[in-house]
Structures are given as structure tokens and as C-alpha cells.
N, CA, C and O atoms as a printed pandas DataFrame, in Angstrom:
     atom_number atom_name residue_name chain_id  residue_number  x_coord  y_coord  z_coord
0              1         N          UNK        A               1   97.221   59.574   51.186
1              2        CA          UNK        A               1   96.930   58.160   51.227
2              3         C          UNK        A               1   95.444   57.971   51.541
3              4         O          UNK        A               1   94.735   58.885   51.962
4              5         N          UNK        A               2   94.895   56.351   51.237
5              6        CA          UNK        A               2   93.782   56.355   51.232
6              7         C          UNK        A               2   93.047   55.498   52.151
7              8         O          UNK        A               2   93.328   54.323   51.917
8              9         N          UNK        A               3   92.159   55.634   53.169
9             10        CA          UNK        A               3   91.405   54.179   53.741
10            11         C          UNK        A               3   90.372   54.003   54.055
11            12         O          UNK        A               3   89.556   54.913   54.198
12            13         N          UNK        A               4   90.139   52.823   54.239
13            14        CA          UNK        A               4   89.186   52.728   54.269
14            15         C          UNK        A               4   88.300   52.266   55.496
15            16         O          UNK        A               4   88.492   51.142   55.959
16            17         N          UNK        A               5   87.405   53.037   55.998
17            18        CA          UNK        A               5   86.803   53.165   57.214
18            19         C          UNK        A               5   85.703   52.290   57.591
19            20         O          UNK        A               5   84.712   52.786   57.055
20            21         N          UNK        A               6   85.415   51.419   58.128
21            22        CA          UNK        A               6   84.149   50.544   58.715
22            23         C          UNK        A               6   83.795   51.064   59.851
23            24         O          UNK        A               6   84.797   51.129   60.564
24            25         N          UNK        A               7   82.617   51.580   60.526
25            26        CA          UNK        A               7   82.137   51.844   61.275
26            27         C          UNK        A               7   80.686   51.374   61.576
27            28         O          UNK        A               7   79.845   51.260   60.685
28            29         N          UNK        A               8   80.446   51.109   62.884
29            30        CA          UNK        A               8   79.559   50.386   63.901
30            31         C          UNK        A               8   78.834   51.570   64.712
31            32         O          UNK        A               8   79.465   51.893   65.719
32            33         N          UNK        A               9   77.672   52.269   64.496
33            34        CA          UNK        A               9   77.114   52.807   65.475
34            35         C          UNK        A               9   76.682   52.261   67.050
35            36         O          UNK        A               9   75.844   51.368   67.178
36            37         N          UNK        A              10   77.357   52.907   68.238
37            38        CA          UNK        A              10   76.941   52.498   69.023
38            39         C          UNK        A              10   74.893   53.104   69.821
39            40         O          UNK        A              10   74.299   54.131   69.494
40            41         N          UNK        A              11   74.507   52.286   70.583
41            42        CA          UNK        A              11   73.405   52.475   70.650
42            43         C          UNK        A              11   73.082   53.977   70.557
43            44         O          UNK        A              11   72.451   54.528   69.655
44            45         N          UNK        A              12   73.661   54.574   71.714
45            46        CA          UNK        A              12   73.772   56.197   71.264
46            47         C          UNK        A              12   73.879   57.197   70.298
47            48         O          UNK        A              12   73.411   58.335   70.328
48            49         N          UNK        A              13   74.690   56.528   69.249
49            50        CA          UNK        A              13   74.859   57.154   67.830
50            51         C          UNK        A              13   73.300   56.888   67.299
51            52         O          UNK        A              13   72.521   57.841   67.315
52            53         N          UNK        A              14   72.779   55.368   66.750
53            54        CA          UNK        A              14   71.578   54.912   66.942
54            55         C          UNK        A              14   70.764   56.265   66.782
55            56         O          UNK        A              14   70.374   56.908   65.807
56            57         N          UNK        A              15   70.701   56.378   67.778
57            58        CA          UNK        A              15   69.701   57.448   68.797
58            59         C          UNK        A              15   69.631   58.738   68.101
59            60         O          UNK        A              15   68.675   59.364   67.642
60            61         N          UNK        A              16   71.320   59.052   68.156
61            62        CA          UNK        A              16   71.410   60.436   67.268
62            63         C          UNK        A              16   71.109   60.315   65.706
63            64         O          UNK        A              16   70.634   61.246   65.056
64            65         N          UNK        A              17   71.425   59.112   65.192
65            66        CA          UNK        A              17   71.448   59.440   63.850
66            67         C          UNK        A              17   69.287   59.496   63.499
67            68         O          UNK        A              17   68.388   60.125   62.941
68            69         N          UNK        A              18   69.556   58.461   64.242
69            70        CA          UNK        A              18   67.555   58.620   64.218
70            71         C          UNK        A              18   66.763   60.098   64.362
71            72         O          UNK        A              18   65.935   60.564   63.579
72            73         N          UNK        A              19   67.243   60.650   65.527
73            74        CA          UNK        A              19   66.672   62.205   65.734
74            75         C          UNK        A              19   67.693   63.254   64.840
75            76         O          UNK        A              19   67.453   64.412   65.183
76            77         N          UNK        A              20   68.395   63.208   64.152
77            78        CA          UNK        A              20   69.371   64.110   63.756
78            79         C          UNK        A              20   69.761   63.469   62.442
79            80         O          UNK        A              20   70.982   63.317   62.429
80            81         N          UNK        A              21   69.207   63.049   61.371
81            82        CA          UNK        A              21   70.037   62.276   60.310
82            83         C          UNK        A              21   70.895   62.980   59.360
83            84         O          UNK        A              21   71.437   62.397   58.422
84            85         N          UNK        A              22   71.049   64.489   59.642
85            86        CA          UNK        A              22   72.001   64.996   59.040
86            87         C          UNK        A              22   73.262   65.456   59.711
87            88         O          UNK        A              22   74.161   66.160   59.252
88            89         N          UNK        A              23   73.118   64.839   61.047
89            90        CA          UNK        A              23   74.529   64.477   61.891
90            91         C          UNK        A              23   75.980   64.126   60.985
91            92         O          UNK        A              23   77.027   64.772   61.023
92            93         N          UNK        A              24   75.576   62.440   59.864
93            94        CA          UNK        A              24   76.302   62.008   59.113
94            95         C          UNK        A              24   76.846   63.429   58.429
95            96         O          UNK        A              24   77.926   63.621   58.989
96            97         N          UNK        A              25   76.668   64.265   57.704
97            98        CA          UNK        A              25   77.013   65.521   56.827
98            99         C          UNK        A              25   77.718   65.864   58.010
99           100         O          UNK        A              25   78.827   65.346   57.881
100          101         N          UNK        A              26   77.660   66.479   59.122
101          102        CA          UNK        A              26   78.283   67.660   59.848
102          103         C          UNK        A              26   79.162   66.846   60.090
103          104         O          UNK        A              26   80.283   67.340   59.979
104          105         N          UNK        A              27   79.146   65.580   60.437
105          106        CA          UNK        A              27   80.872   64.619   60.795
106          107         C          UNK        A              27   81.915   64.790   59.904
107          108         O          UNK        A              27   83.106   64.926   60.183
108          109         N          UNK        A              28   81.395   64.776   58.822
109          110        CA          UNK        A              28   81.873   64.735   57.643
110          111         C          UNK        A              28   82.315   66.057   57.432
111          112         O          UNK        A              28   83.229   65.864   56.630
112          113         N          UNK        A              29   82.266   67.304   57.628
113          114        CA          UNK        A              29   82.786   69.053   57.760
114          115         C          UNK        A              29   83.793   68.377   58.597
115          116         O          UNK        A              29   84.872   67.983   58.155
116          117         N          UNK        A              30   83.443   68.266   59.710
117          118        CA          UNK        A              30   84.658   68.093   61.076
118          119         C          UNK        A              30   85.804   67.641   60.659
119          120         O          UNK        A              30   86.831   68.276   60.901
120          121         N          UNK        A              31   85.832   66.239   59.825
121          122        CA          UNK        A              31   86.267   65.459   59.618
122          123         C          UNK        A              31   87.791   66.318   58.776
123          124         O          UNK        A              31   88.998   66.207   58.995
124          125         N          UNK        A              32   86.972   67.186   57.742
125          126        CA          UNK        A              32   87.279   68.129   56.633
126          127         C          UNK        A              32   88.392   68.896   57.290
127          128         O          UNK        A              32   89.528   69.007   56.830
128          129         N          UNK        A              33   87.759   69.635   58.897
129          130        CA          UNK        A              33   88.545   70.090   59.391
130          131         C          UNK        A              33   89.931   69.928   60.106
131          132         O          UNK        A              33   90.863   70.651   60.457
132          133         N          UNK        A              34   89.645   68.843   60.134
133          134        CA          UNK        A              34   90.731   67.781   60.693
134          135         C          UNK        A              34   92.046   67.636   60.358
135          136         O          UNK        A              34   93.041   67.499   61.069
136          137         N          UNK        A              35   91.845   67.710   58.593
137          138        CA          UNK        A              35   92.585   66.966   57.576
138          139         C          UNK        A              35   92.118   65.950   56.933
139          140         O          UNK        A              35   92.580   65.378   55.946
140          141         N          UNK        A              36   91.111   65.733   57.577
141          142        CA          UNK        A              36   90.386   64.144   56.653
142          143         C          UNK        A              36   89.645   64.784   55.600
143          144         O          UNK        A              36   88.860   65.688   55.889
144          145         N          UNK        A              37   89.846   64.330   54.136
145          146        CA          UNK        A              37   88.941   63.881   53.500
146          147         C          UNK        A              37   87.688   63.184   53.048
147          148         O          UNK        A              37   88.047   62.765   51.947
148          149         N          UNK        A              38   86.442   62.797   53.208
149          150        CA          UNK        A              38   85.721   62.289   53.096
150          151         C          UNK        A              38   85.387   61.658   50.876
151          152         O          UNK        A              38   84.697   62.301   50.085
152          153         N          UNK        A              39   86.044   60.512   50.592
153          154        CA          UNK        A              39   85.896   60.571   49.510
154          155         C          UNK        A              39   84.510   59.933   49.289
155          156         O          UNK        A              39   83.627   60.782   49.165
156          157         N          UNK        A              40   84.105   58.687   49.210
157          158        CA          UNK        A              40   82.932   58.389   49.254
158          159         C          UNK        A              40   82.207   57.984   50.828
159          160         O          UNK        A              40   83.086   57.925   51.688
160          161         N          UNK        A              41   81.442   57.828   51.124
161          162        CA          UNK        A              41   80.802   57.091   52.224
162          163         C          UNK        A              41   79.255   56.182   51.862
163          164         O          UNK        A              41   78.347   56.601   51.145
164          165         N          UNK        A              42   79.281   55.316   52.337
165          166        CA          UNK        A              42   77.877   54.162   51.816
166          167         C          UNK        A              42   77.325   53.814   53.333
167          168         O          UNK        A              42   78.115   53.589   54.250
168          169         N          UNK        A              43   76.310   53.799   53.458
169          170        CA          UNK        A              43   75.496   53.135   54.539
170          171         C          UNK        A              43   75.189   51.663   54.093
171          172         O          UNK        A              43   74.846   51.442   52.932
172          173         N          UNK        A              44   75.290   50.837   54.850
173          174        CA          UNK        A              44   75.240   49.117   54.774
174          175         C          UNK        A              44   74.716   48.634   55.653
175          176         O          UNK        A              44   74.534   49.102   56.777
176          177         N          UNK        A              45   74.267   47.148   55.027
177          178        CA          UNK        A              45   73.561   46.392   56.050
178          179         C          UNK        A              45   74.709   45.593   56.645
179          180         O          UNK        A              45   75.788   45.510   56.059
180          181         N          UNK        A              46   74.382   44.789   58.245
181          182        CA          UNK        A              46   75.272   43.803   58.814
182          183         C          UNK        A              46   75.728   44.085   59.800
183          184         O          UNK        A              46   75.161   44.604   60.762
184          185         N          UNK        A              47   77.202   43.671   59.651
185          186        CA          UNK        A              47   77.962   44.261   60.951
186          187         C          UNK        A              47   78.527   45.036   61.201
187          188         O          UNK        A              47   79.145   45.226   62.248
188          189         N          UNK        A              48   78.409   45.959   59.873
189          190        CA          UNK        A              48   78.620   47.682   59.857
190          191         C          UNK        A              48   77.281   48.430   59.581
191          192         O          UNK        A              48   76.213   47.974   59.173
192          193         N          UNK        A              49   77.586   49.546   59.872
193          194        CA          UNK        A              49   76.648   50.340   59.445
194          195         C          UNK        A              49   76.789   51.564   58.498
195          196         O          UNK        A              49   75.741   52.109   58.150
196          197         N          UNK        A              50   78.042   52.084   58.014
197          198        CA          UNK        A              50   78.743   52.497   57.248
198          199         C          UNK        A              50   80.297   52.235   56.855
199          200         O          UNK        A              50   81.136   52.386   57.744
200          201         N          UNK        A              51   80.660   51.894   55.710
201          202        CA          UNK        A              51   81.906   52.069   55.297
202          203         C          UNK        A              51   82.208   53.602   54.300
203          204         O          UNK        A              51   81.422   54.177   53.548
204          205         N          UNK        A              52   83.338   53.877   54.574
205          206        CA          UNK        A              52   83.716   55.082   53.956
206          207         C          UNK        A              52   85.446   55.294   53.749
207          208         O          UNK        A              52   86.364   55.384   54.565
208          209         N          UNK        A              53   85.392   55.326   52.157
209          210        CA          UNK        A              53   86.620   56.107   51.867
210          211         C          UNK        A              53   87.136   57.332   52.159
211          212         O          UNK        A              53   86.672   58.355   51.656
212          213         N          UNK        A              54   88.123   57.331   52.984
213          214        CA          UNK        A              54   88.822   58.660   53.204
214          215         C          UNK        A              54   90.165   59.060   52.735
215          216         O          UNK        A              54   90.759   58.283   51.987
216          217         N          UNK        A              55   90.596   59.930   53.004
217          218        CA          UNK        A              55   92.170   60.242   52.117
218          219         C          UNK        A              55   92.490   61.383   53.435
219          220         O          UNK        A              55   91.604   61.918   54.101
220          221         N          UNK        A              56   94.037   61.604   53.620
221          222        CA          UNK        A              56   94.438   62.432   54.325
222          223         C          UNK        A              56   96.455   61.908   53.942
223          224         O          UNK        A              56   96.859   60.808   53.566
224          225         N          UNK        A              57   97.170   63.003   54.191
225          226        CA          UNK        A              57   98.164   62.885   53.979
226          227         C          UNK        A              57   98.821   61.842   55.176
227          228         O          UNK        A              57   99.038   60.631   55.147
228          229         N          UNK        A              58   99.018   62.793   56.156
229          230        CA          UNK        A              58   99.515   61.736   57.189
230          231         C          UNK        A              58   98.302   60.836   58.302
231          232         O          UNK        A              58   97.149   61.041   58.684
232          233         N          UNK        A              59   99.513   59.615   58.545
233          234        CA          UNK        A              59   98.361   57.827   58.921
234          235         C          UNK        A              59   98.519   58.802   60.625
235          236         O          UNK        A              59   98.648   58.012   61.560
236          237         N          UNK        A              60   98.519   60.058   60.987
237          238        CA          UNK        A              60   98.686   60.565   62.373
238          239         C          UNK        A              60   97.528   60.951   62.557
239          240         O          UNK        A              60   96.734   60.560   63.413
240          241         N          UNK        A              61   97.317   62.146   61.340
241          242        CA          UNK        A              61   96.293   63.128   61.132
242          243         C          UNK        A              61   94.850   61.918   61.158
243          244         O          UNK        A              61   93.864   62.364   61.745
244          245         N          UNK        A              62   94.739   60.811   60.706
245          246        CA          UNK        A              62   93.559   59.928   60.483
246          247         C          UNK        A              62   93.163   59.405   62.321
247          248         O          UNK        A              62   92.099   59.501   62.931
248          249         N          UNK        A              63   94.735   58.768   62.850
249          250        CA          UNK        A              63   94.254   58.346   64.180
250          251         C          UNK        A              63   94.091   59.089   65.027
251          252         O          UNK        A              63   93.732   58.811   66.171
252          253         N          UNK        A              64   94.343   60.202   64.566
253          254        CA          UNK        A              64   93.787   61.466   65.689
254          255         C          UNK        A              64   92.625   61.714   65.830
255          256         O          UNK        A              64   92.166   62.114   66.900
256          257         N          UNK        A              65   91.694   61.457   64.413
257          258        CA          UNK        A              65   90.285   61.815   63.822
258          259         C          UNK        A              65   89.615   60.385   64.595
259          260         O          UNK        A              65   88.845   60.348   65.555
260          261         N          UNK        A              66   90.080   59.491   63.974
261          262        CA          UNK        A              66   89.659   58.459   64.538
262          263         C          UNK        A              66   89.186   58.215   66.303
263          264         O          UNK        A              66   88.322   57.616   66.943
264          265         N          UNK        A              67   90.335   59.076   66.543
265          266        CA          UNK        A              67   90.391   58.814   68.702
266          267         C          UNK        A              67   88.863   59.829   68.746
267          268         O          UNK        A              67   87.750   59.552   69.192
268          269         N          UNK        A              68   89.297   60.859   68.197
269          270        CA          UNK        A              68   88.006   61.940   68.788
270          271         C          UNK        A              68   86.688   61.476   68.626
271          272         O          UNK        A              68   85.803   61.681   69.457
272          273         N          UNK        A              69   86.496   60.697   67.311
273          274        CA          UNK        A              69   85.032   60.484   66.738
274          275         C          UNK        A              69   85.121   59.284   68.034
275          276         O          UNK        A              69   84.571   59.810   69.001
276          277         N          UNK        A              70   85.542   58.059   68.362
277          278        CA          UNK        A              70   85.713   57.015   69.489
278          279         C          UNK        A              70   85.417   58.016   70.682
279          280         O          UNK        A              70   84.438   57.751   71.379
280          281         N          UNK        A              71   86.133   59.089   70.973
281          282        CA          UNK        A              71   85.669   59.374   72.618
282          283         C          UNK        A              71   84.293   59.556   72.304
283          284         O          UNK        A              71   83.724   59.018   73.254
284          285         N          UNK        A              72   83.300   60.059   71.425
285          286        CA          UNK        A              72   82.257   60.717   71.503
286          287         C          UNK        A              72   80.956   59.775   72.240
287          288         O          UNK        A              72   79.914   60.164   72.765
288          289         N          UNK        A              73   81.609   58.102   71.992
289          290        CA          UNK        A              73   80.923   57.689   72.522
290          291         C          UNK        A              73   79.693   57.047   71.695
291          292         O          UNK        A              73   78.932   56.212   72.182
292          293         N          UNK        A              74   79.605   57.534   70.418
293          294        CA          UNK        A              74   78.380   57.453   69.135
294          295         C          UNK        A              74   78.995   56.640   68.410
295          296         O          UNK        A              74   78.208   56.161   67.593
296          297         N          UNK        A              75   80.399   56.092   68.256
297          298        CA          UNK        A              75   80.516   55.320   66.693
298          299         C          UNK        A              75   81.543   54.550   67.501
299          300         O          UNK        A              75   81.957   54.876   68.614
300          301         N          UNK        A              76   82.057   53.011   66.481
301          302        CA          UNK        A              76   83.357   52.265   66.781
302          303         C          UNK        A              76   83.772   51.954   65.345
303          304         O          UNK        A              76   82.938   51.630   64.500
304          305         N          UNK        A              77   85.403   52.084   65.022
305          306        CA          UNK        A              77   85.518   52.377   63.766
306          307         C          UNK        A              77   86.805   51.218   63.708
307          308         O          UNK        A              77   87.553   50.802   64.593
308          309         N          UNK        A              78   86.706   50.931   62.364
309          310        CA          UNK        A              78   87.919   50.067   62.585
310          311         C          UNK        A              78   88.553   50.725   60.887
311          312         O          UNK        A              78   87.678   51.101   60.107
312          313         N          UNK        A              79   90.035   50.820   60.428
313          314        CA          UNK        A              79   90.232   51.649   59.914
314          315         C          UNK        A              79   91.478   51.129   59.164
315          316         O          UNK        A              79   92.502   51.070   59.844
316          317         N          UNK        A              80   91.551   50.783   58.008
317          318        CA          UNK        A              80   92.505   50.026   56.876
318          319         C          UNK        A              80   93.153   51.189   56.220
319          320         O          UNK        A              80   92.583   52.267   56.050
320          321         N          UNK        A              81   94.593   50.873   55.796
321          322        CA          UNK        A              81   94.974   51.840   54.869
322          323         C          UNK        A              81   94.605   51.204   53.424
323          324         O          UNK        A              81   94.311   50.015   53.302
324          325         N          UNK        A              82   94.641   51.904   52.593
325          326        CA          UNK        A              82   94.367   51.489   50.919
326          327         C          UNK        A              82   95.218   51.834   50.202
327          328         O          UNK        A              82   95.674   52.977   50.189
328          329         N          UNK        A              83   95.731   50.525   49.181
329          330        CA          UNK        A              83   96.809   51.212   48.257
330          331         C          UNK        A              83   96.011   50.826   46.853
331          332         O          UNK        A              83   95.218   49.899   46.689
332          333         N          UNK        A              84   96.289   51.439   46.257
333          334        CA          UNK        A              84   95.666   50.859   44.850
334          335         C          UNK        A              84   96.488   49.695   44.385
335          336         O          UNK        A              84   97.696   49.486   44.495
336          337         N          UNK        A              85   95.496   48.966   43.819
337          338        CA          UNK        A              85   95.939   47.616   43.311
338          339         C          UNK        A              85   97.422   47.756   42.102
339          340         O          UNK        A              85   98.228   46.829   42.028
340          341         N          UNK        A              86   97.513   48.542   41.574
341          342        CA          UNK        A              86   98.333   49.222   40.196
342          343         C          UNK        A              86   99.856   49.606   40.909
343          344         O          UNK        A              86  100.878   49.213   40.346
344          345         N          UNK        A              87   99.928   50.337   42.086
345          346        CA          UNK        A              87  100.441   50.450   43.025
346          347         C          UNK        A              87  100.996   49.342   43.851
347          348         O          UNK        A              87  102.195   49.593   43.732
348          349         N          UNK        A              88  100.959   48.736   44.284
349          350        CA          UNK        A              88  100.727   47.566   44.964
350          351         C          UNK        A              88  101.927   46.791   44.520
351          352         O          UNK        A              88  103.084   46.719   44.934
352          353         N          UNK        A              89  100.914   45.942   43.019
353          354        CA          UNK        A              89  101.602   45.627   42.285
354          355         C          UNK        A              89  103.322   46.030   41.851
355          356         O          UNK        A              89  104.352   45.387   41.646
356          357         N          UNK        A              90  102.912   47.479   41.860
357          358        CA          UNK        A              90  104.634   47.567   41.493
358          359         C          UNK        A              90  105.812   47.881   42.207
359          360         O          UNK        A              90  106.950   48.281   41.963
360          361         N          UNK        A              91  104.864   47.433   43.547
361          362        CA          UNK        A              91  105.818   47.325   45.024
362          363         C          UNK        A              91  106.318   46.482   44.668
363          364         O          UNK        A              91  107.449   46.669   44.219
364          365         N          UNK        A              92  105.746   45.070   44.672
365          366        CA          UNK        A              92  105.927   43.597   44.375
366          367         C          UNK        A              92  106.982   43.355   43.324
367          368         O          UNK        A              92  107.832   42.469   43.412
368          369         N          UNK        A              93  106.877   44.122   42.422
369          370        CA          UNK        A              93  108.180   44.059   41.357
370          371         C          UNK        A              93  109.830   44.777   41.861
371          372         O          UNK        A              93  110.974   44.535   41.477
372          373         N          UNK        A              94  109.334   45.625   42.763
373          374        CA          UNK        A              94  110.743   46.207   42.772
374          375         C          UNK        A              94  111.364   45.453   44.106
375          376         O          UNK        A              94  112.523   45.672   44.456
């Protein structure tokens, strides 16, 4: 399954991603290791600072990933599942 990730650097992350900007890549291994997938990821302006598609089988394996990257203290993530629209749709029919 697929979702989709919004994340908020906190000042600390800030900090790291400034002195370390290839931090983003090594999260992204971890992540790998986890069970998470990393399908796309985009840096944005606003009230995020990245959104990113991920995929992982089980919605356990994601909030587990999710808690660890939160204790670190560097990011706040808020975290949607995704169904494809095609999909969706043919929930709605049956």
C-alpha cells in the first residue's frame, strides 16, 4: 500500500539538514531498512517542507517508521494512506 507523507522539519532537523544535506538520502536507506519504500520524495515551500510517497506492505511497518523518525526529534510527519483513484472507484461500485 501506498502514502503519502507530509513532513515539517523541526528547528533541529533545520540545523541538520543545513550542515548535512545528504542526511535526506541516508533517511531514506533507513527507511529501506525498515520496510519502507521511498517512491518519490519533493521538497516544498509552506507548511511543509517535504512531501513524499512511500509504499510498504503493512499500515504497522509505516507507524513504526514513522514513531522512530518522531523520537529523533528532527522531523513532524503527518501520514495519509493512498489508494489509487481506479481503485477507489471500484470500491464504490461493489
Amino acid at each position: 500500500m501506498r502514502y503519502i507523507v507530509l513532513s515539517r522539519l523541526t528547528d533541529e532537523g533545520a540545523e541538520t539538514l543545513k550542515e548535512k544535506p545528504e542526511r535526506v538520502k541516508e533517511v531514506n536507506q533507513e527507511l529501506e531498512k525498515m520496510g519502507v519504500k521511498v517512491i518519490e520524495q519533493y521538497a516544498v515551500f509552506g507548511e511543509y517542507d517535504f512531501v513524499n510517497i512511500i509504499e510498504a506492505d503493512d499500515p504497522a511497518v509505516v507507524m513504526k517508521a514513522m514513531v522512530e523518525l518522531a523520537s529523533r526529534g528532527t522531523i513532524r510527519t503527518v501520514t495519509m494512506p493512498a489508494i489509487p483513484v481506479d481503485e477507489f472507484l471500484e470500491k464504490l461500485k461493489s
